[in-house]
MARVONU-180533 format. One line per 10 residues: number of its first residue (from 1); for each residue x, y negated, z of C-alpha. Coordinates in nm, 2 decimals, decimal comma. Layout:
BEGIN
NUM> X/Y/Z  ...
// end
This chain:
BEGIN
1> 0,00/0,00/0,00  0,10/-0,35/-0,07  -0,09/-0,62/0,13  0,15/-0,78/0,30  0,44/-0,74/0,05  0,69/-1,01/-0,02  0,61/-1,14/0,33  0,76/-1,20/0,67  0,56/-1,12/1,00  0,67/-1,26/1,37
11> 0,56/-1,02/1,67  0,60/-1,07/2,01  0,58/-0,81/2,28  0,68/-0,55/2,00  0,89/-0,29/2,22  0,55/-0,11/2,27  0,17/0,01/2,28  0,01/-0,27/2,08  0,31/-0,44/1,92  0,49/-0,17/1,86
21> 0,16/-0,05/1,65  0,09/-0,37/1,47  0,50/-0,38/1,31  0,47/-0,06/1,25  0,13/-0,11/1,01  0,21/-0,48/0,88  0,54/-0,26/0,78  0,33/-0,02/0,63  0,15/-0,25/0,40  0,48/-0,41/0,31
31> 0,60/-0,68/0,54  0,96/-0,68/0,72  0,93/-0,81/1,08  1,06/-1,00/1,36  1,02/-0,82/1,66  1,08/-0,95/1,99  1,09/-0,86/2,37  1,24/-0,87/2,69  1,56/-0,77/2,78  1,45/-0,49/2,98
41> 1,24/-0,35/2,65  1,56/-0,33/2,44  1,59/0,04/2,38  1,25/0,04/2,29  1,22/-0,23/2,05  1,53/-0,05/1,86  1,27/0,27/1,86  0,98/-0,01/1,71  1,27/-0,12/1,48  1,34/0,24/1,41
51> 0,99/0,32/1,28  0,98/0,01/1,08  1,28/0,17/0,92  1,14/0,49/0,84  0,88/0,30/0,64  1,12/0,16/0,42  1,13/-0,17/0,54  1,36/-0,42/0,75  1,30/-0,54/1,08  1,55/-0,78/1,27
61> 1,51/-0,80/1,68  1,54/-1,02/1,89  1,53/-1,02/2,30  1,36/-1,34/2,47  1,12/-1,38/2,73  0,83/-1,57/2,55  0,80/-1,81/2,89  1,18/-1,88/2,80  1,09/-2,19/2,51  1,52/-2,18/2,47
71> 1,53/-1,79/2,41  1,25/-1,77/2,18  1,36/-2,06/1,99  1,67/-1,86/1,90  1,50/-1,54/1,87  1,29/-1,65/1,60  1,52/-1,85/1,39  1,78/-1,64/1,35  1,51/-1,39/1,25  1,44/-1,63/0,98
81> 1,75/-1,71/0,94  1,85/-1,29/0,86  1,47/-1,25/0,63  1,46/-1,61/0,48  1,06/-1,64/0,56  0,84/-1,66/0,78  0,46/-1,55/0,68  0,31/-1,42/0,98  0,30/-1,49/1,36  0,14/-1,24/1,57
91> 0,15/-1,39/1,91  0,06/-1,01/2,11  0,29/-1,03/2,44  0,10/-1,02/2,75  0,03/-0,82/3,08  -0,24/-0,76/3,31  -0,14/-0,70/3,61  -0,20/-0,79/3,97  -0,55/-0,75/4,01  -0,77/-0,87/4,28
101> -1,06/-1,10/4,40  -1,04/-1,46/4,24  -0,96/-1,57/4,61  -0,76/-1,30/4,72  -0,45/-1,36/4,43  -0,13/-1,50/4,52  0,00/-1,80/4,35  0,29/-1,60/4,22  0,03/-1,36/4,02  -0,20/-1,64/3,85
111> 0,13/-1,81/3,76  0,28/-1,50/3,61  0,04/-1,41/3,39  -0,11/-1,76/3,30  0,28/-1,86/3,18  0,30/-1,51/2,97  -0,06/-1,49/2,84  -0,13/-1,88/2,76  0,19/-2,07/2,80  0,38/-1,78/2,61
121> 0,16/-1,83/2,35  0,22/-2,18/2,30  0,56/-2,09/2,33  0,59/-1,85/1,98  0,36/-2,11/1,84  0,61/-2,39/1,89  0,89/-2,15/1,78  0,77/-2,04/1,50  0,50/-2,30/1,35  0,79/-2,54/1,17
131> 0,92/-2,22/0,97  0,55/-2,11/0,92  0,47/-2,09/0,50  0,17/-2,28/0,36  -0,04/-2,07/0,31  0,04/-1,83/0,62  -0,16/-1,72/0,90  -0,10/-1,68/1,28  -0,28/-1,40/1,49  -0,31/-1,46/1,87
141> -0,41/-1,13/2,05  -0,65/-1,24/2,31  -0,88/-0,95/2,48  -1,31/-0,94/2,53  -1,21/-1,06/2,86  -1,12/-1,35/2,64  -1,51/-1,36/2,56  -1,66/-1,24/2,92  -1,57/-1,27/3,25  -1,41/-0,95/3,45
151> -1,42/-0,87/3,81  -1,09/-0,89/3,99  -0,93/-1,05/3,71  -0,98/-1,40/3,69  -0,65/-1,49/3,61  -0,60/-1,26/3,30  -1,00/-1,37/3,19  -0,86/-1,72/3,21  -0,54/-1,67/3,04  -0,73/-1,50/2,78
161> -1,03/-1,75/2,70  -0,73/-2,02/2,73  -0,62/-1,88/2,37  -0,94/-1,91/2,24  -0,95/-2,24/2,25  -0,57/-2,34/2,15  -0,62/-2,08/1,84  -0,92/-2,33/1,75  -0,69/-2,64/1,80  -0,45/-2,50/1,60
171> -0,70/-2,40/1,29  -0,76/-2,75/1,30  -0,43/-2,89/1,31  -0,33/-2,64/1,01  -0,61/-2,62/0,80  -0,47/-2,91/0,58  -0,17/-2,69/0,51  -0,39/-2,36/0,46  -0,29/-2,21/0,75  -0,51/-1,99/0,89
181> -0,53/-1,93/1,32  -0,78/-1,68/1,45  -0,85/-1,46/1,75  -0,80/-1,04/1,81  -1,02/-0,94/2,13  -0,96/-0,56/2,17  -1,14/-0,42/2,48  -0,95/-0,10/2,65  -0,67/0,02/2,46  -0,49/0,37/2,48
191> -0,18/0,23/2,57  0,04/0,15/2,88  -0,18/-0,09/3,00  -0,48/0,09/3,04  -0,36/0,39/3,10  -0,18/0,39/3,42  -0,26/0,46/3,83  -0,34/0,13/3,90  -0,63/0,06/3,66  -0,74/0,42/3,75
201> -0,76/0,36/4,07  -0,99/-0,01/4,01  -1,19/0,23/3,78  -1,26/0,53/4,00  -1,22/0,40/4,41  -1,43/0,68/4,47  -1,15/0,90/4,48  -0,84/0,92/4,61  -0,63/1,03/4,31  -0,80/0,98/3,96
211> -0,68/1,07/3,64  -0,70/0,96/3,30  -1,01/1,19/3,21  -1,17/1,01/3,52  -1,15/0,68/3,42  -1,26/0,80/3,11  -1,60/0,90/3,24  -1,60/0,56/3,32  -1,49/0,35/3,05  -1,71/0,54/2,78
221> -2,02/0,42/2,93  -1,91/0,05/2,89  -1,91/0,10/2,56  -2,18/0,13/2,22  -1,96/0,39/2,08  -1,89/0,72/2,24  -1,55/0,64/2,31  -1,37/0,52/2,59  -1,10/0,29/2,42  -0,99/0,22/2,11
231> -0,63/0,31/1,96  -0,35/0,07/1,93  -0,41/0,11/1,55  -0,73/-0,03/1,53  -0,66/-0,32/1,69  -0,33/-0,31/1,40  -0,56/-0,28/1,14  -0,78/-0,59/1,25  -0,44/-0,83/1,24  -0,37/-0,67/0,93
241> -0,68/-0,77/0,77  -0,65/-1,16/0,96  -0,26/-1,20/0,85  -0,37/-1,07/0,50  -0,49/-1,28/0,22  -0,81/-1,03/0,24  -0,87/-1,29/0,48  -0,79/-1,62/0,31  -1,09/-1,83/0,40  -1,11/-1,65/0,79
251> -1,01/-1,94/1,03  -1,11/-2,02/1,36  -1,29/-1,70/1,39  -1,28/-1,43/1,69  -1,25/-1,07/1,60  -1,36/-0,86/1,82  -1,26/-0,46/1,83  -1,42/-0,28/2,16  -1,62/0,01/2,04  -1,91/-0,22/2,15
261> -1,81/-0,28/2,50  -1,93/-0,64/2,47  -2,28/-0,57/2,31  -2,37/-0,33/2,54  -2,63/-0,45/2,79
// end
């Protein structure tokens, strides 16, 4: 396939689960990447660089911390600087972590994640917005918590409707040079951050250990669809279609990939 070929695509938070999925399917359909993450990530952004690779196209790395405006500066032009373009930013690096009653987080925790989710954001954008094409489009991955409100999560919900309304700023401020800005809102995905003790636990109190087949239970009832969570793929296959020109006149828009989970009533 051959959507995104002749074109350069920025992701952040591309060691693993989502962004690891989304280079590997831009890739796919022909784009070389930037990938960049944290230090710590390293080896496995080689592996995400690796599978680019094995799809016959080139992906230059580069470790930065997106609250670190210095790091990611560098990060992303020396990507440019190795690919000669810059097509694509897909602004994915995030966390949810540290969840609790609105009143009951620590300052540490809502600072945390407001400065990855919202102010990290703002931070690729700056980067990466002077070497952006005409013509180009940036992705922001927000979440349906980015649409509703979530118990014991108020600073992730917050981060997450935050991007909502820079990505609408930004379709404004870009329109004139046909860039296009727009919104991902994946609801539970089978990756890392889903899938781990902690969220099992919030799922299942009722007992004292619970698995991944007992949150499960749980999750699939949330949803339209008799699923439980989506795969990191089909949230890959939503930026594909917004950084594509399959979506040329899509701006401003919020696309929303949860098996339902919104809908249901």
């Amino acid at each position: 396939m051959n959507r995104m070929q002749h074109t350069v695509a920025l992701v952040t938070g591309a060691a693993g689960g989502m962004g690891r999925a989304h280079c590997r399917r831009l890739a796919e359909e022909g784009a070389d990447i930037i990938a960049v993450d944290i230090d710590s990530a390293a080896a496995e952004l080689a592996a995400t660089a690796a599978e680019v690779a094995a799809v016959g196209r080139v992906c230059v790395t580069g470790i930065a911390d997106v609250r670190d405006q210095a790091a990611l500066d560098v990060a992303v032009a020396d990507g440019v600087a190795a690919l000669g373009r810059l097509d694509v930013i897909v602004a994915n690096a995030g966390i949810y972590a540290d969840l609790g009653s609105s009143w009951e987080l620590t300052d540490q925790a809502w600072q945390r994640t407001v400065d990855i989710n919202l102010t990290g954001v703002w931070h690729t954008v700056r980067a990466a917005v002077p070497a952006l094409t005409d013509g180009g489009s940036i992705v922001i991955v927000s979440s349906t918590n980015g649409l509703v409100g979530a118990a014991s999560a108020a600073h992730y919900a917050a981060s997450k409707h935050a991007v909502v309304g820079l990505a609408r700023t930004l379709a404004n401020e870009l329109g004139p040079r046909n860039i296009r800005v727009n919104t991902v809102h994946p609801g539970s995905v089978a990756t890392p951050m889903i899938l781990n003790d902690t969220v099992y636990a919030k799922l299942r109190p009722d007992l004292p250990h619970p698995t991944r087949a007992d949150a499960a239970e749980v999750l699939a009832r949330r949803t339209l669809l008799p699923v439980p969570w989506v795969d990191p793929v089909d949230v890959s296959n939503a930026v594909l279609f917004l950084a594509s020109d399959e979506s040329r006149y899509v701006t401003g828009t919020q696309l929303v990939v949860d098996a339902g989970l919104t809908q249901k009533v």
